[in-house]
C-alpha positions in Angstrom: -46.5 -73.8 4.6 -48.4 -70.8 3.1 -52.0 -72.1 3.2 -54.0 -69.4 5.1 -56.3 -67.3 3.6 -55.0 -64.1 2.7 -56.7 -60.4 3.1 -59.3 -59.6 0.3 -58.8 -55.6 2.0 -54.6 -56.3 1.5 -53.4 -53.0 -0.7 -51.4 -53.6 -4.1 -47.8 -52.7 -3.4 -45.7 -51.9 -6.3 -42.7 -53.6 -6.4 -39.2 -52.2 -8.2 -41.4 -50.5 -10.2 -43.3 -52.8 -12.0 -46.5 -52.1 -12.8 -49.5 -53.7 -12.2 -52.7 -54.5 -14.1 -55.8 -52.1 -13.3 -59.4 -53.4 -12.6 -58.2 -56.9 -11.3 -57.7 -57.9 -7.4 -54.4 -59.3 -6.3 -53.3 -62.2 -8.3 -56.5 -61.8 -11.1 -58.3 -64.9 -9.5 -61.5 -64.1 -7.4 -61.3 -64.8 -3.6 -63.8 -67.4 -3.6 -62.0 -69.5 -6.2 -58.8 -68.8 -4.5 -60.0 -70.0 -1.1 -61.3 -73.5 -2.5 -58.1 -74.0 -4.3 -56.0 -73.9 -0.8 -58.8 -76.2 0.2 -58.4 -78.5 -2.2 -54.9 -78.2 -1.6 -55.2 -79.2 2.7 -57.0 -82.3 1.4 -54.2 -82.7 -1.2 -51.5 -82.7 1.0 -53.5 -84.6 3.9 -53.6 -87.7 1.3 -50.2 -87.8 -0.6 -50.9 -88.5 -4.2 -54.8 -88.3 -4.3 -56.1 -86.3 -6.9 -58.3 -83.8 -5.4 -61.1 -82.5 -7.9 -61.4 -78.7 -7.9 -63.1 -76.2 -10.2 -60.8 -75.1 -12.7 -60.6 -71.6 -13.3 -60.9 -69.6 -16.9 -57.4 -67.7 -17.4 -56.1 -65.5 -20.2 -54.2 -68.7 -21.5 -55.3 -71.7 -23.0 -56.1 -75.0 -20.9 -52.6 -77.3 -21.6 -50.5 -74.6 -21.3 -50.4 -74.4 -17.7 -53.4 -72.7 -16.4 -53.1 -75.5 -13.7 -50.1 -74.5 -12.3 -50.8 -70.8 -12.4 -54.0 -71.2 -10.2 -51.8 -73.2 -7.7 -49.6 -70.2 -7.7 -51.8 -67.3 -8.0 -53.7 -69.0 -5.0 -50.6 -69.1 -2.7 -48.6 -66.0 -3.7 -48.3 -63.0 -1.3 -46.6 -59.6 -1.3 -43.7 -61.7 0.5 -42.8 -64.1 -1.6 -40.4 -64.4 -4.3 -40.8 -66.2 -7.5 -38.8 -68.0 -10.1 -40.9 -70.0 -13.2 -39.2 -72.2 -15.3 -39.4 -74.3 -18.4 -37.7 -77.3 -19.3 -35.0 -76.0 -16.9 -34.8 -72.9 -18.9 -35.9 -69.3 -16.8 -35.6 -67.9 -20.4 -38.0 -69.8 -22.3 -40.9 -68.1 -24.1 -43.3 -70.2 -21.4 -41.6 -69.4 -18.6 -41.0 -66.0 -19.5 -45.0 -65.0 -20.4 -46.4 -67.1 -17.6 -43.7 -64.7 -15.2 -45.0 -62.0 -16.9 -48.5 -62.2 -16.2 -47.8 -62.9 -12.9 -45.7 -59.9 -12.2 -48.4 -57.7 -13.4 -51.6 -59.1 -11.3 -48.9 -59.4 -8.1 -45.9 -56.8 -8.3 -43.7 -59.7 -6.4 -40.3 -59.8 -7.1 -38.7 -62.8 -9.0 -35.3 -64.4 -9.7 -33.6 -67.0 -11.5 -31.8 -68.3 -8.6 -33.1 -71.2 -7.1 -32.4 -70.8 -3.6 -33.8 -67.2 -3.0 -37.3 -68.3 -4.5 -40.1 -69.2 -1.8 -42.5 -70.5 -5.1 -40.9 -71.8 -8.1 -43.6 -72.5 -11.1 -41.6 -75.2 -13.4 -42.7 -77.5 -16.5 -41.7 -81.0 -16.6 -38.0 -80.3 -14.5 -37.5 -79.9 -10.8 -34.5 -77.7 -10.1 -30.7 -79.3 -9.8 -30.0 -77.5 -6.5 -32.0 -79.3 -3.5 -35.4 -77.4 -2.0 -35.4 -76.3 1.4 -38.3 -76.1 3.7 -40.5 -73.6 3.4 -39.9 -73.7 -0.6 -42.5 -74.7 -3.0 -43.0 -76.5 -6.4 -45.4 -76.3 -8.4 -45.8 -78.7 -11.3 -47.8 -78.0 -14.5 -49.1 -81.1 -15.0 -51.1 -82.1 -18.8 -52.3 -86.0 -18.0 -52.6 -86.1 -14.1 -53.8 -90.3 -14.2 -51.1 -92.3 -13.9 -53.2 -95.5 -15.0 -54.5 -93.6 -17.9 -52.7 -95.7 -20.1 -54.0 -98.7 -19.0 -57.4 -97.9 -18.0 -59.2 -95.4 -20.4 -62.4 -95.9 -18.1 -62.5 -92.6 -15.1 -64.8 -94.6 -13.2 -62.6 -97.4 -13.3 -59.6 -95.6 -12.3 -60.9 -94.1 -9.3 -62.0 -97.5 -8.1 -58.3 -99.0 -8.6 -57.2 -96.1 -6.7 -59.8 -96.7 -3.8 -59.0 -100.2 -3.6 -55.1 -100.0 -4.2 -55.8 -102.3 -7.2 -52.9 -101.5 -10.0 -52.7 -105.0 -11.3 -52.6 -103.8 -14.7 -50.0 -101.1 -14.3 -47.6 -104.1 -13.3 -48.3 -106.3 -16.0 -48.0 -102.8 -18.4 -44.4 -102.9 -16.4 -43.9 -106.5 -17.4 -45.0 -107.1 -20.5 -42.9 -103.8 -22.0 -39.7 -105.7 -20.3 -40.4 -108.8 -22.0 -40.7 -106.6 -25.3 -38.4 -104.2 -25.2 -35.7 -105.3 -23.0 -36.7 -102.7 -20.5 -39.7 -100.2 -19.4 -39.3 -98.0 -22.3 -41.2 -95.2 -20.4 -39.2 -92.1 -20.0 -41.1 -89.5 -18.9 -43.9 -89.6 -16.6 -42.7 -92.5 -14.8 -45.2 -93.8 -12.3 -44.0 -93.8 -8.6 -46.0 -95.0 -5.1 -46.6 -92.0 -2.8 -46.4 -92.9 0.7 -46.5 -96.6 0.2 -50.4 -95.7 -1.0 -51.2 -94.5 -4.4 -49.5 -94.6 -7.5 -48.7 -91.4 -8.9 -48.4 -89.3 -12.2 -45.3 -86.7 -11.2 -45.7 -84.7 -14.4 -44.0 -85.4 -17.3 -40.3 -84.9 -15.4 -37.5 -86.7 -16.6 -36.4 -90.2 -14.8 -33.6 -88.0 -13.8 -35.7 -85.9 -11.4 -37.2 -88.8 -9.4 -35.3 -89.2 -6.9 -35.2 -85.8 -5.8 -39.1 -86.2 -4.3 -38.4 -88.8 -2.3 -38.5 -87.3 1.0 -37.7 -84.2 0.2 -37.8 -80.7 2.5 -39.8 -79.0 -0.1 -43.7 -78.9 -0.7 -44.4 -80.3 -4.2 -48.2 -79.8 -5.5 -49.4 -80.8 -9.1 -52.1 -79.3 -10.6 -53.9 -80.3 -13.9 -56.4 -76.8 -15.5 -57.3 -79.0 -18.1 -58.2 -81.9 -15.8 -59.3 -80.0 -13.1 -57.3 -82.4 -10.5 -54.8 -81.3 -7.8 -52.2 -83.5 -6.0 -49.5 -83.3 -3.8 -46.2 -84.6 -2.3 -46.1 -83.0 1.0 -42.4 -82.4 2.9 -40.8 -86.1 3.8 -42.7 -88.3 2.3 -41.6 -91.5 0.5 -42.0 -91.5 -3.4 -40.9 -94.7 -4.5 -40.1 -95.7 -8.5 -42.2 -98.9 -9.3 -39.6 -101.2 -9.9 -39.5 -105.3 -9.8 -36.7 -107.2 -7.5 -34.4 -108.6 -10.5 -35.3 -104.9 -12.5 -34.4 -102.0 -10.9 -35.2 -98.4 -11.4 -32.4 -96.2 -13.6 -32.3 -93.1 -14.7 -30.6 -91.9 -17.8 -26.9 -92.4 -18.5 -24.9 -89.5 -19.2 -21.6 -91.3 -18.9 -18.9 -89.5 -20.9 -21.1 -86.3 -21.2 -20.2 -83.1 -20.4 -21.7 -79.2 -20.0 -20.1 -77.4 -22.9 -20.5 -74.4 -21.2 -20.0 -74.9 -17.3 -18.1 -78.4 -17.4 -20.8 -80.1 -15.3 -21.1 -83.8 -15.1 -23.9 -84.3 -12.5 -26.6 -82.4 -14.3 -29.7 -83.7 -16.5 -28.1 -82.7 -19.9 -29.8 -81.5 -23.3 -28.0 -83.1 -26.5 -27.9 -80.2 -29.4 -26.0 -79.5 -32.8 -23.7 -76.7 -32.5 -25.2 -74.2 -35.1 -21.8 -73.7 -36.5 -20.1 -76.6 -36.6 -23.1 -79.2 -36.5 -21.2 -81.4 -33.8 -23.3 -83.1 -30.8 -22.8 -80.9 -27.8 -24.2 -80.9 -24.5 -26.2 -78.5 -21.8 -27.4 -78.4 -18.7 -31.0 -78.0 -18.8 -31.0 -76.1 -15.7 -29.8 -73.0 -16.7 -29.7 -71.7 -13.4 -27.3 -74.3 -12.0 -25.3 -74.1 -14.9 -24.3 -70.3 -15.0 -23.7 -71.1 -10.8 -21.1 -73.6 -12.4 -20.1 -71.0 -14.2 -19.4 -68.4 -11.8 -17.5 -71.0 -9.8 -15.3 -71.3 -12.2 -14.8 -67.8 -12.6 -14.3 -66.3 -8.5 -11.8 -66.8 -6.7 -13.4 -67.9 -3.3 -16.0 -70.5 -4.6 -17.4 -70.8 -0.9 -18.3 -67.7 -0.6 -21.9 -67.4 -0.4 -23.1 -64.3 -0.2 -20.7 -63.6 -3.5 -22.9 -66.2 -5.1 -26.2 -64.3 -4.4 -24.6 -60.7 -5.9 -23.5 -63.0 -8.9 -26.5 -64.2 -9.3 -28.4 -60.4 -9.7 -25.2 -59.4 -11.7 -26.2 -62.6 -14.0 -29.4 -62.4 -14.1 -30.8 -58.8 -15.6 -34.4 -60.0 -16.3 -34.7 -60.9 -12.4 -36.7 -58.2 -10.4 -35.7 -59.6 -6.8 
């Protein structure tokens, strides 16, 4: 895990030849701010879903459009890593791409689209398709970090459920939307327990990606600019759905759905209309994973993974890494 302080007296390096911003320091943020943020990160990832207060920082974006998540990164980024920032799933997004952008030119780091080479991957509201390893880190722009928010519009009062473990209300939110709908009707932003402790806001991430931070090898951290609250999931630690005993968690149903373009069938899928034709046809929104799919299809040796990785570069023309 990355959390030392880096060298304030650490040179710029320039990186394929990109070129960096004059008259900031490495990674725009000041060293002091930079240095509290990993603080507040250590007590983040000491308490496994706390929300850790820190002093948001101003940013050449506005607050809401992930000026949390970029501090997170900007904090922990060094001349070794190599980054990949998503959107939705999509590495081509206009999000993803400006947020790279900046990045590129306050750091010089290389980046890619391919999920396993990255050592920091910036995403809104998707975790990657392919599983984390260790060492690798997500970071989650996050808009509403308090899960009891909408039950409790009161701050005061939700820091004192939180102390006491009291989220009464959240169950009977749980209840009473079965007994009206038929079923919890929320989709996003589904409330989990961390560590059998505190429940948890994990970002606006589809019911889909759940599962996939329940003890997980990866370091997940969720950071709120607007908010000004940080959060984490540390490596290995339980992230249960809140479910009841006769109503179980699910996540969505893509039965009978498949990737138009790389056949796929265990992926988190986008529904469009074909411009053309108008008909309902299906994506993966990792679009990462699904041009993988579609180089598999396309090679001759499918195990072969250092093919994969040359693909990949030969893929991907925007990457730098």
């Amino acid at each position: 895990m990355r959390l030392k302080e880096k060298r304030t007296d650490e040179p710029f390096r320039q990186l394929n030849g990109s070129s960096l911003l004059k008259g900031y320091q490495f990674a725009f943020i000041d060293e002091g701010a930079k240095q509290e943020i990993r603080r507040k990160i250590l007590k983040a990832v000491s308490i496994p879903g706390y929300q850790v207060p820190f002093g948001s920082r101003e940013l050449p974006i506005a607050r809401g459009w992930g000026t949390g998540g970029i501090q997170i990164t900007l904090s922990l980024i060094g001349h070794e890593d190599i980054l990949k920032v998503i959107d939705q799933g999509c590495d081509e997004s206009v999000n993803a791409i400006n947020i790279k952008r900046f990045i590129i030119a306050v750091t010089g780091v290389p980046t890619t689209q391919d999920t396993i080479e990255a050592t920091i991957i910036q995403t809104r509201h998707r975790i990657p398709e392919e599983p984390m390893k260790e060492g690798q880190i997500l970071v989650l722009q996050v808009p509403l970090p308090e899960a009891l928010r909408v039950v409790e519009p009161s701050e005061m009062e939700t820091r004192r459920m939180h102390a006491e473990a009291d989220y009464s209300k959240m169950w009977v939110y749980l209840y009473e939307d079965i007994v009206r709908f038929g079923e919890i009707s929320i989709g996003a932003r589904y409330p989990v327990v961390v560590n059998d402790r505190h429940i948890m806001d994990p970002s606006p991430i589809p019911r889909w990606d759940i599962p996939k931070l329940d003890r997980a090898e990866a370091l997940f951290l969720f950071c709120a600019g607007r908010e000004k609250r940080i959060y984490a999931v540390p490596p290995h630690t339980s992230v249960k759905p809140l479910e009841f005993e006769d109503f179980k968690f699910r996540v969505e149903d893509f039965k009978g759905a498949v990737c138009s373009r790389c056949g796929r069938v265990n992926t988190f899928l986008d529904e469009i209309l074909h411009e053309e034709t108008g008909e309902k046809v299906y994506l993966c929104s990792d679009s990462s994973y699904c041009e993988k799919g579609l180089l598999e299809q396309r090679r001759p040796n499918p195990q072969d993974p250092e093919q994969d990785r040359r693909d990949i570069h030969a893929t991907f023309p925007h990457s730098n890494g």
